[in-house]
C-alpha atoms as one frame of an Amber mdcrd trajectory, in Angstrom:
protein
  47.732 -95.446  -4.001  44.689 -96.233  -2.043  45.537 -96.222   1.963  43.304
 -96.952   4.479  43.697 -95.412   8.371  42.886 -96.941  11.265  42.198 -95.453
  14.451  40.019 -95.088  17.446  39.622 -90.948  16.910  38.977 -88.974  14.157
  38.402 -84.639  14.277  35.803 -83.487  14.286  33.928 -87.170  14.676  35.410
 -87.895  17.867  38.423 -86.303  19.603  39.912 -87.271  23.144  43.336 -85.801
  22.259  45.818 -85.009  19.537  45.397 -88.792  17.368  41.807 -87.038  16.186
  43.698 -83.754  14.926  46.018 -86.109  12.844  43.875 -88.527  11.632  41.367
 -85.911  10.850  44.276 -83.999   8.588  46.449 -86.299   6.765  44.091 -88.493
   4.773  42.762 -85.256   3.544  46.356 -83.341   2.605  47.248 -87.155   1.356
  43.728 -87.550  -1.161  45.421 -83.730  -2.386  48.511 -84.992  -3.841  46.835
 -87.850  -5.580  46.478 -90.781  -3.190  42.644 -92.423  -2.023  42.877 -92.205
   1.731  40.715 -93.163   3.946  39.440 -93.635   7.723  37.707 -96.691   9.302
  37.089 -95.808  13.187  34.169 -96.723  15.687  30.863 -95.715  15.493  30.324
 -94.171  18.928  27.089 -92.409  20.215  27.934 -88.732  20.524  27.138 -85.465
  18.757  28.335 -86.003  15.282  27.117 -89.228  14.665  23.592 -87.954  16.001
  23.399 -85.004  13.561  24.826 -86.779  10.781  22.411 -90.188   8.660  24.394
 -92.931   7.618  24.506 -96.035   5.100  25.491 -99.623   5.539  27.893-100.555
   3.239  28.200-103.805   4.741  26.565-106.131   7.483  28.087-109.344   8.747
  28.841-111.241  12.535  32.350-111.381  14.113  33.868-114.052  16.197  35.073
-112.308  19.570  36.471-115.872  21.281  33.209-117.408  21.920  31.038-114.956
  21.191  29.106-114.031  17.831  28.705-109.917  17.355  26.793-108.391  14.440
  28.463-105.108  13.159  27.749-103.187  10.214  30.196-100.997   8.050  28.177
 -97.462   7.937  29.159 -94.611   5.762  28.125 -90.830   5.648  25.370 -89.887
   3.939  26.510 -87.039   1.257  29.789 -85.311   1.481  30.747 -84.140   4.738
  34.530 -84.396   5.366  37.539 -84.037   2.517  37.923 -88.103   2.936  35.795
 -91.175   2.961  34.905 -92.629   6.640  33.968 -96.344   6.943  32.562 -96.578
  10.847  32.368 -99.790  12.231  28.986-100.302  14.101  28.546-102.933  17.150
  25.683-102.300  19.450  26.644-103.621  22.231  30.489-102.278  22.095  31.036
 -99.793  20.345  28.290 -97.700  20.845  29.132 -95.645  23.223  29.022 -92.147
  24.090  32.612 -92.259  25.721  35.588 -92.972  23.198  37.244 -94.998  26.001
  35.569 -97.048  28.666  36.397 -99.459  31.140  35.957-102.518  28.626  38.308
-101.621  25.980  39.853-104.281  25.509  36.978-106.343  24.041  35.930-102.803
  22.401  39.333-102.363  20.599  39.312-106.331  19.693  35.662-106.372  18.391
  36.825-103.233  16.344  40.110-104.205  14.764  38.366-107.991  14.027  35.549
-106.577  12.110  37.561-104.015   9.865  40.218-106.724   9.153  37.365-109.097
   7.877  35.434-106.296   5.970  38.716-105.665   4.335  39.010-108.963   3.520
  35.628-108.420   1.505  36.650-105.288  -0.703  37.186-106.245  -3.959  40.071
-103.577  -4.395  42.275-103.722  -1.714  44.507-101.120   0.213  48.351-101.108
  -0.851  49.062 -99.756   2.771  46.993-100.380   5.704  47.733 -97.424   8.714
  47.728 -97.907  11.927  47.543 -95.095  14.966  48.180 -96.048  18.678  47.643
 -99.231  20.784  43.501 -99.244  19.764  45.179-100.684  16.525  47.541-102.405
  17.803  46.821-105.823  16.971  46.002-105.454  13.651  50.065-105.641  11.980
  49.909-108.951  13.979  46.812-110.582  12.878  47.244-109.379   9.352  50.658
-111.351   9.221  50.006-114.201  11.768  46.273-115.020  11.726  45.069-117.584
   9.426  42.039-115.922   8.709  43.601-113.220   7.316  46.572-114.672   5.457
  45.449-113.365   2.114  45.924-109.793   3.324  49.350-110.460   4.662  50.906
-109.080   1.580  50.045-105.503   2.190  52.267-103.507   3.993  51.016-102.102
   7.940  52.513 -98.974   9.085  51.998 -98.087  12.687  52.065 -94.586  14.081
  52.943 -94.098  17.894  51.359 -90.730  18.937  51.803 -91.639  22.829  53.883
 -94.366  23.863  52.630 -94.359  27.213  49.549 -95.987  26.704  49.935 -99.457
  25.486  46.663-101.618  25.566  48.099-104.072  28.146  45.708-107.073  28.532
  45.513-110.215  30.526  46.437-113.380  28.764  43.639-114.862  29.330  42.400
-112.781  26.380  44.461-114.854  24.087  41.446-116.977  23.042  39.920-113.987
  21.781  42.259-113.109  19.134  41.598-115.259  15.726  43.426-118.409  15.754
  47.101-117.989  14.268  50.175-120.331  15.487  50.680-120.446  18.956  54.380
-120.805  18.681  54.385-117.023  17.604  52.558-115.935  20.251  55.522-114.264
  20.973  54.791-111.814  18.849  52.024-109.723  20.865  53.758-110.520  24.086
  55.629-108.248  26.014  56.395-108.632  30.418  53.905-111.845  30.891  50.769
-109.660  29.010  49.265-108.729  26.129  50.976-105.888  24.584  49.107-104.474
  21.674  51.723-101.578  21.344  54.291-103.867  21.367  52.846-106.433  18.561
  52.656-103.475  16.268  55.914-102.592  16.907  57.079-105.745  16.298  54.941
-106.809  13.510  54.218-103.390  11.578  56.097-103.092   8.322  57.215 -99.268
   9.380  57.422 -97.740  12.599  56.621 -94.520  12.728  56.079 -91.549  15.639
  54.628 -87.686  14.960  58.147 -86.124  15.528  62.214 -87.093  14.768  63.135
 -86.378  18.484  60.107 -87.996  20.253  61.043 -91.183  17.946  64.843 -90.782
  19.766  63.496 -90.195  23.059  61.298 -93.344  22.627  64.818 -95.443  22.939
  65.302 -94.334  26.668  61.926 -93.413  27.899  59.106 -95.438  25.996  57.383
 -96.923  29.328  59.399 -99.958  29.231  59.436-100.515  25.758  62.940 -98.914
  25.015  64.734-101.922  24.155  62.301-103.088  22.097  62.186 -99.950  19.547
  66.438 -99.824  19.602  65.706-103.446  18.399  63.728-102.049  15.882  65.310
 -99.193  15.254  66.045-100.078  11.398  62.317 -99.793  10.356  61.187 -96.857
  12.599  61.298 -93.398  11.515  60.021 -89.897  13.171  57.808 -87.565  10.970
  56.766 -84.573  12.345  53.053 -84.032  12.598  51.552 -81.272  10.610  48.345
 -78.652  10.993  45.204 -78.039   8.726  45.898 -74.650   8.087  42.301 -73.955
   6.462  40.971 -75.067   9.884  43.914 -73.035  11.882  43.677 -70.040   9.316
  43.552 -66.727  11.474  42.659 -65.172   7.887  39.229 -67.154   7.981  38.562
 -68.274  11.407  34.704 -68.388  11.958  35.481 -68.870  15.658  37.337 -65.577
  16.746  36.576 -62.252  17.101  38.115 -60.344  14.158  39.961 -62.280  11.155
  43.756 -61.466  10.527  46.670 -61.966   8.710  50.349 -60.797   8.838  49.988
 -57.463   7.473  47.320 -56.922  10.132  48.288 -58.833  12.850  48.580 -56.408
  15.722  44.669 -54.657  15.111  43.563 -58.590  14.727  45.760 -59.660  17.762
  44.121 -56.561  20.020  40.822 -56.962  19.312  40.533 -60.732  20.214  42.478
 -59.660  23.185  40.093 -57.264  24.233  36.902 -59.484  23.782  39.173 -62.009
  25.843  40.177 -59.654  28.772  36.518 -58.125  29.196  34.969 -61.801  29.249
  37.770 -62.883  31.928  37.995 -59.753  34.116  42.052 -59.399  32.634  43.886
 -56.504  32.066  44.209 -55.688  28.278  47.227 -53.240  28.691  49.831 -56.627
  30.021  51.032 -59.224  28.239  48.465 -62.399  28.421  49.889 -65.669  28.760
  47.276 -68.471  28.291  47.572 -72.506  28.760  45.307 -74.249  26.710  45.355
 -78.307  27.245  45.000 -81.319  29.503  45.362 -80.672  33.215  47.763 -83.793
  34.001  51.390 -84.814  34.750  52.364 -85.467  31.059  51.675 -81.554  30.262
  53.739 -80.704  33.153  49.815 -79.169  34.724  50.540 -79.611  38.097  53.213
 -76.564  38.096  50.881 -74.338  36.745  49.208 -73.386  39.611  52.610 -73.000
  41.738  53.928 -70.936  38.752  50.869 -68.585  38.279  50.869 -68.050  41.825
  54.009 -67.001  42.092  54.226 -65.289  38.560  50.993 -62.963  39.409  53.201
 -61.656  42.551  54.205 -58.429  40.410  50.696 -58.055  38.716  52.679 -57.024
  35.669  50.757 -59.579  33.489  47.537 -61.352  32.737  47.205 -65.529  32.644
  44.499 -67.645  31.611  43.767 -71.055  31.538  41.620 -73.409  29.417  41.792
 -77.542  30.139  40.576 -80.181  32.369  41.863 -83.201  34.067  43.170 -83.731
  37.484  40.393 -82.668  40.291  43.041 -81.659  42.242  44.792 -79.204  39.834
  41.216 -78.187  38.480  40.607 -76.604  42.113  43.561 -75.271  42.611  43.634
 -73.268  39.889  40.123 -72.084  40.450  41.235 -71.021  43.827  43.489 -68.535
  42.657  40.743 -66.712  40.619  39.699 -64.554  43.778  43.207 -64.079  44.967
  44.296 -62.367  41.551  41.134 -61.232  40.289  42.112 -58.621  37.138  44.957
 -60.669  36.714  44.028 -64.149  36.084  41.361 -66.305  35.055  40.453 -70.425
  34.314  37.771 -72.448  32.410  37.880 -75.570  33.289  36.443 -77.704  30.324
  36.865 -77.577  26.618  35.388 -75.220  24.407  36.527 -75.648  20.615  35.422
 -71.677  20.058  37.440 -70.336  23.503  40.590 -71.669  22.427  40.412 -70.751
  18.681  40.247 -67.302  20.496  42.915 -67.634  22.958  45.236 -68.102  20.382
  44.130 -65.306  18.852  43.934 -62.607  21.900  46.950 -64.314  24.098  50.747
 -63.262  23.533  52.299 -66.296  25.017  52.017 -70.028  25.169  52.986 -71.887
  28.221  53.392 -75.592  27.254  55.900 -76.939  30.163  55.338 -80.563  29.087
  57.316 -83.894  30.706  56.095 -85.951  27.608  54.935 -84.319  24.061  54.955
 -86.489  21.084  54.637 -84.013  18.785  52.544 -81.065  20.141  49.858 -79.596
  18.166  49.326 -76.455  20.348  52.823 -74.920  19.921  52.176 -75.149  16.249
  48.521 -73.570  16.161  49.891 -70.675  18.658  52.737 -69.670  15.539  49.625
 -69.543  13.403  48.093 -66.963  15.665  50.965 -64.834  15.870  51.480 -66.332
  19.971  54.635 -66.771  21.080  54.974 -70.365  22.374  57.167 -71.146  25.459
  57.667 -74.521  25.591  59.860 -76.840  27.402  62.604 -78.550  25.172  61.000
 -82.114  24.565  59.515 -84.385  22.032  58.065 -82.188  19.021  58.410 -78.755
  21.363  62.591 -79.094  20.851  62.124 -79.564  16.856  59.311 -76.795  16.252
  60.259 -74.261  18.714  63.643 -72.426  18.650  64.494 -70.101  21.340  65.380
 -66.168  20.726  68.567 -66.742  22.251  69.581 -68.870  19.426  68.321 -66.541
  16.584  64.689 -67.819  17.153  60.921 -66.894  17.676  60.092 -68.735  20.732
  60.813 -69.395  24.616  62.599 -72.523  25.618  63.142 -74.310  29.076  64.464
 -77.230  29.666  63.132 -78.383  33.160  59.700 -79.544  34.442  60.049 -76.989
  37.472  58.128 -74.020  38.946  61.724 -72.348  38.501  61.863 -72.679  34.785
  58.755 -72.173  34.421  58.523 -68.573  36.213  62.096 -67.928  34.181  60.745
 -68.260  30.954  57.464 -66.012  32.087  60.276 -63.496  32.844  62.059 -64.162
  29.730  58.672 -63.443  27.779  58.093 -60.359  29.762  61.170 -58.788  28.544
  60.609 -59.561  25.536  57.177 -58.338  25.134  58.860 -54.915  26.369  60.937
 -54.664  23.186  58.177 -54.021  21.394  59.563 -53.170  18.002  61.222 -56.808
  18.042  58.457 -58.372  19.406  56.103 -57.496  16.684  58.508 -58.333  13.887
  58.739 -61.569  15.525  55.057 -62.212  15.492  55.127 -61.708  11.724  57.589
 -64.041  11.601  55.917 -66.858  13.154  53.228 -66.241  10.937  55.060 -67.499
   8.052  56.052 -70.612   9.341  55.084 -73.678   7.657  53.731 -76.425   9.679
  50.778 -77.499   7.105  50.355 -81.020   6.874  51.738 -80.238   3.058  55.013
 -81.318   3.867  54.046 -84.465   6.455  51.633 -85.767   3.872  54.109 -86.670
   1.376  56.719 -87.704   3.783  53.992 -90.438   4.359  53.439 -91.171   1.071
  57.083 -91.398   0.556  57.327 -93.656   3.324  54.867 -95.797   1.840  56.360
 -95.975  -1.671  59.699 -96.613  -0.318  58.638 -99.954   0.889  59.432-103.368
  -0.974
């Protein structure tokens, strides 16, 4: 079965947020059970593509309404990732050092235009064409509606929703821009007097799918005003959860942290990342660390944290950092804090790739207190590392996570609220206390399975099962 993935990110190309960590993982669990998979995403300027040399494979213009783009189709020299990646290249457009800008919409159109007509090219064709997010979007309508492409209208589009909040709206205006298809369907990519690309995939795409069962429920009363429109298509959607690479998110072989474990050696592994963690941050080793490792903005619930740290670091009975970036205003007022519970708490406002491999390592808690997670990827890597995630009960948190009230491993809430938030710090302090439970539980969550194993042939499952 040869499938072919669309998408604007791609790990470790380019990553913005958790699309790149999927994209980057299930072509290459997929192309291990048999199936060719693989990626076609934007060439953008940025370190990978500058320390990488690359092939055209293909060269050819694009019509963009009334405009005439060269792009090429580049390729990796030599074998870099598990999975072939086809980059489409448009100077003007695509190369940018940003993933998104503030002309995406022509971006995203010049993109999905010129792999749609280099697929027309390829002498073998995909049996399923993949689609991820609203970047995409307009491809399951073009490929059905657009006369250009009417050859290609035979092979079945799946589209993946990782975040249903962000939809691609344009102006119509930009109709002209799209290649030339019946305007009695124009219907189809419609949605509140604009543009929806989101919404044409929905409506067009063979398959619906999202990156967890519940987030695909939620979707029907909280999709950013598409919930009527995915109960009307509730008969081809479907919720798979996401999955890990657990050779990159192996605790056993992590180049990134301190000292390598595994479950029989958990708790010397655990300490000693820890320690290195506590020293660096000016944190007291002997208390339970809690860490947050993730955007700083509304949808991950960021704005409580530094209400809830404040608060929580009252009885100095435990250690908190934070790794992420987003809102200015939470970014300073976390920073803030630093002096006023120095031993006790520390922030690094950024990303590092390395710091949070070791956070998961060296923390013993988790706080996710999300309002909207899809899936969650975070919750999943922290089980890997032996952390205990607590996690509010939403999207992919409420299928992954079970609380130890109900026979589980983790700590649920199910609020977006300072109080819940400093309940289930509470919660994981008396738990920590009980040590003899605590660290049977952390060999427990160990063993979990959330490899991209099981997802991958879910997918391919999903494909076959399509007539």
């Amino acid at each position: 079965m040869k499938i072919i993935h669309i998408s604007a990110e791609c790990y470790p190309i380019a990553k913005v947020g958790g699309l790149a960590d999927v994209v980057g993982a299930l072509p290459k669990y997929q192309n291990e059970i048999g199936a060719n998979s693989s990626v076609i995403m934007p060439f953008y300027n940025n370190k990978f593509t500058q320390a990488h040399k690359f092939t055209s494979v293909y060269e050819a213009d694009l019509r963009l309404g009334n405009k005439e783009l060269n792009y090429n189709i580049l390729k990796i020299d030599g074998s870099v990732l598990d999975f072939d990646v086809f980059f489409v290249h448009v100077e003007d457009l695509l190369y940018t050092e940003s993933v998104y800008t503030d002309n995406d919409t022509d971006r995203f159109l010049a993109f999905q235009i010129a792999a749609l007509d280099w697929i027309l090219t390829l002498k073998e064709k995909p049996n399923i064409i993949h689609c991820h997010d609203h970047h995409t979007g307009l491809i399951p309508f073009m490929a059905q509606e657009s006369y250009t492409y009417e050859s290609l209208n035979k092979i079945p589009v799946i589209t993946t929703i990782h975040n249903a909040q962000y939809q691609g709206w344009m102006a119509y205006d930009n109709l002209y821009k799209i290649p030339s298809f019946n305007i009695e369907n124009v219907g189809l990519i419609m949605w509140e007097d604009m543009i929806n690309p989101l919404a044409a995939a929905i409506k067009c795409a063979w398959r619906v799918t999202t990156v967890s069962p519940s987030y695909m429920e939620e979707l029907k009363y909280s999709a950013n005003g598409l919930e009527s429109l995915l109960y009307h298509e509730n008969l081809k959607a479907v919720g798979i959860l996401n999955g890990i690479d657990s050779e990159v998110w192996n605790p056993e072989t992590d180049k990134y942290i301190v000292k390598n474990y595994k479950k029989s050696t958990v708790e010397s592994g655990k300490k000693a990342n820890k320690k290195w963690l506590c020293a660096q941050f000016n944190l007291d080793e002997s208390k339970p660390l809690f860490a947050f490792i993730g955007r700083l903005v509304g949808e991950k619930g960021a704005e409580l944290l530094p209400y809830a740290i404040d608060y929580a670091l009252r009885s100095k009975d435990i250690s908190i950092i934070v790794l992420g970036s987003g809102s200015k205003e939470t970014e300073g007022q976390l920073l803030e804090l630093i002096p006023k519970h120095s031993g006790n708490y520390n922030a690094f406002i950024g990303y590092d790739e390395k710091l949070s491999h070791i956070i998961y390592a060296g923390a013993d808690f988790l706080l996710m207190p999300s309002r909207v997670e899809p899936c969650g990827l975070n919750q999943m890597y922290s089980l890997r590392y032996g952390t205990v995630p607590v996690v509010r009960r939403i999207g992919g948190l409420k299928d992954t996570v079970i609380d130890i009230g109900d026979d589980g491993f983790g700590i649920c809430h199910n609020e977006v609220s300072v109080h819940d938030v400093l309940h289930s710090i509470n919660r994981g302090k008396e738990f920590y206390k009980q040590q003899k439970k605590f660290k049977a539980n952390r060999k427990h969550i160990m063993s979990i399975d959330h490899s991209w194993k099981v997802s991958a042939r879910a997918y391919i499952e999903l494909y076959s099962s399509i007539k």
